[in-house]
N, C-alpha and C positions, 0 to 999 in steps of 0.2 A: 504493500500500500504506500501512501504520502500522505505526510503528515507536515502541515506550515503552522508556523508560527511567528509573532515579532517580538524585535525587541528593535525598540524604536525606531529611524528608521528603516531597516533591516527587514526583509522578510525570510525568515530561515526552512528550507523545505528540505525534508529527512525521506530517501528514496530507500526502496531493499535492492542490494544487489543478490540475496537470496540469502542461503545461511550457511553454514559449516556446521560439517560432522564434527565431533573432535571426542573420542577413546577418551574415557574414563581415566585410563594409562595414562593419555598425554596431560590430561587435567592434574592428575594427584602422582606423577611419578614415581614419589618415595613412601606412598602410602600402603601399607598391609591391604591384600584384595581382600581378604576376609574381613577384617575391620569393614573394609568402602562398604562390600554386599551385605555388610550386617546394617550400616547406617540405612543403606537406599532400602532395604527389604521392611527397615520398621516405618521410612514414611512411605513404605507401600509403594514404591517403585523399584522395576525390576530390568535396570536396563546396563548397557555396555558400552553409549554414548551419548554427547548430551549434543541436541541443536542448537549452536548459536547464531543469532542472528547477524546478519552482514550488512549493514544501512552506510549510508554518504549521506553528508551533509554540502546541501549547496547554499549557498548565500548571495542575497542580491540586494542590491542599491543601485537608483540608477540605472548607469548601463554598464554596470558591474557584475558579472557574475562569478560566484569562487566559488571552487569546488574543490573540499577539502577531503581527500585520499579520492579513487576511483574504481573502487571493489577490484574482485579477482579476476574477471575477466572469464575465458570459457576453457581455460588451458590448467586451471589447477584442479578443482571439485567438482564434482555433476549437481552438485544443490548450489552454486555460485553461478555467477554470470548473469546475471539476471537485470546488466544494469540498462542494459540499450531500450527494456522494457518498458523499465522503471522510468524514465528520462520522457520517454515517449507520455506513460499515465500522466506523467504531471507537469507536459508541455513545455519541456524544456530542450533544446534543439541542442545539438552535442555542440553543432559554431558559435553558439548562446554563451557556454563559458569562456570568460575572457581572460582567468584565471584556474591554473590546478595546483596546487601545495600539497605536497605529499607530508604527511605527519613521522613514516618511514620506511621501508620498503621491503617490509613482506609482503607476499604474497597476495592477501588480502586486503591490501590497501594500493599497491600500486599495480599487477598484471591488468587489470584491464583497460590501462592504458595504451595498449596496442589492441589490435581488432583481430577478425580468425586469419586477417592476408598479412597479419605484422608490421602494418599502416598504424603511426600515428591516428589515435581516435578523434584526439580534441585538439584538431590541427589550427585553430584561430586562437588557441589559449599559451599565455603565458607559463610555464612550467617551473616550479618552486621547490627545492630540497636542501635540505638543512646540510651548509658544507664538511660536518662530519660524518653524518649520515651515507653521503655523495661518495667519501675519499673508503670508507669502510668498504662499502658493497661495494665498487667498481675496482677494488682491488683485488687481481683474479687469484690470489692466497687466499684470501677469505675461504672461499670455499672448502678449499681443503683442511681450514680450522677448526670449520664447527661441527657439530656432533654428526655421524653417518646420515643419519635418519630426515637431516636438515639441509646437506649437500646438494642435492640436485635443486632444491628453492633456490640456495643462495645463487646458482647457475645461472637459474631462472631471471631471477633479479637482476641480475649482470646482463643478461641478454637484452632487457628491458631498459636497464639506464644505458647500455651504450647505444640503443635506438634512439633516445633522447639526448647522448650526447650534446649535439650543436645546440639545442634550441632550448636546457634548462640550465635556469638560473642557481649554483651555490647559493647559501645565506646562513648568517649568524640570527643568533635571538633579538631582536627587536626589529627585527626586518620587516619594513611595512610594504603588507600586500595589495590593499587599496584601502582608502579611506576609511578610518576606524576596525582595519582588520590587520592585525599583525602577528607576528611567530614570537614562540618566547621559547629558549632551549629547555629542558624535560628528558635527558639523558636518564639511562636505565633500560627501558623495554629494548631496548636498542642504543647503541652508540653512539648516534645523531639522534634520536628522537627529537619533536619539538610539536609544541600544542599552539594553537591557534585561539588567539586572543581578539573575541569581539565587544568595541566600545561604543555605545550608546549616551555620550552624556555619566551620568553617574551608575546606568545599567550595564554591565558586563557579561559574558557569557566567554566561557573557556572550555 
């Protein structure tokens, strides 16, 4: 579905790019199974994986539009991809974004910025990524650092920002994306992470 809302001038519209599996395993790693299937068995659930949801956030002013992360596109999960849909439901033209920020570049936030032909999707928009973030992932070591299991993403990732090469922007924390919207660094989930700061007068939203 789509979901809008404001904060002053701002209209904020929340799209699904569908949802992710994700193993029980990958949630609680160092957790005892028996422990986990005893919790989910006493609230009466009996399962192996949970659904999470996969949403984007687009923001507009003006003739402003920012579009912060861009789901997973059709190349990582069969419950993702779902974003060309979504965009359509709530009339929003993919040349419409004049702005993309990525927050950092897993899978689920940056693949579906290429399409199924490996075209640039949001070819009229300015492209945004946190200059740590940028120098981590497009360093082809990466891959071979991080755990088996997370190797071929990071690949993945790499394949995706060198298609973006030329035409995105590095950036540090206070890097303003348009008027009243700007990046604040948020390191941890990631490398480069960075959150997106919007200001209304004395209302915010981060």
């Amino acid at each position: 579905g789509v979901h809008t809302t404001k904060l002053g001038p701002f209209e904020i519209t929340v799209v699904s790019d569908g949802a992710l599996e994700l193993p029980i395993s990958f949630l609680l790693p160092k957790a005892d199974k028996a422990e986990v299937d005893a919790l989910l068995a006493k609230a009466g659930q009996d399962r192996s994986s949970v659904m999470a949801p996969l949403n984007v956030v687009l923001v507009k002013r003006g003739a402003d539009t920012v579009m912060i992360d861009c789901g997973a596109g059709s190349g990582f999960v069969g419950t993702a991809g779902r974003m060309s849909a979504a965009l359509e439901q709530a009339g929003i033209a993919t040349d419409a974004v004049t702005s993309l920020v990525f927050t950092h570049a897993h899978p689920d936030h940056l693949w579906g910025v290429i399409d199924d032909l490996d075209e640039v999707r949001f070819g009229k928009a300015k492209h945004v990524i946190g200059a740590a973030e940028w120098d981590y992932w497009i360093n082809p070591e990466t891959a071979g650092k991080v755990p088996e299991s997370f190797q071929a993403m990071a690949a993945g990732s790499l394949r995706r920002l060198k298609a973006l090469e030329d035409r995105i922007e590095r950036v540090k924390g206070g890097h303003k994306i348009a008027d009243g919207i700007s990046v604040i660094d948020t390191p941890g989930h990631t490398p480069g992470h960075q959150s997106i700061l919007i200001e209304a007068g004395n209302d915010k939203l981060l």
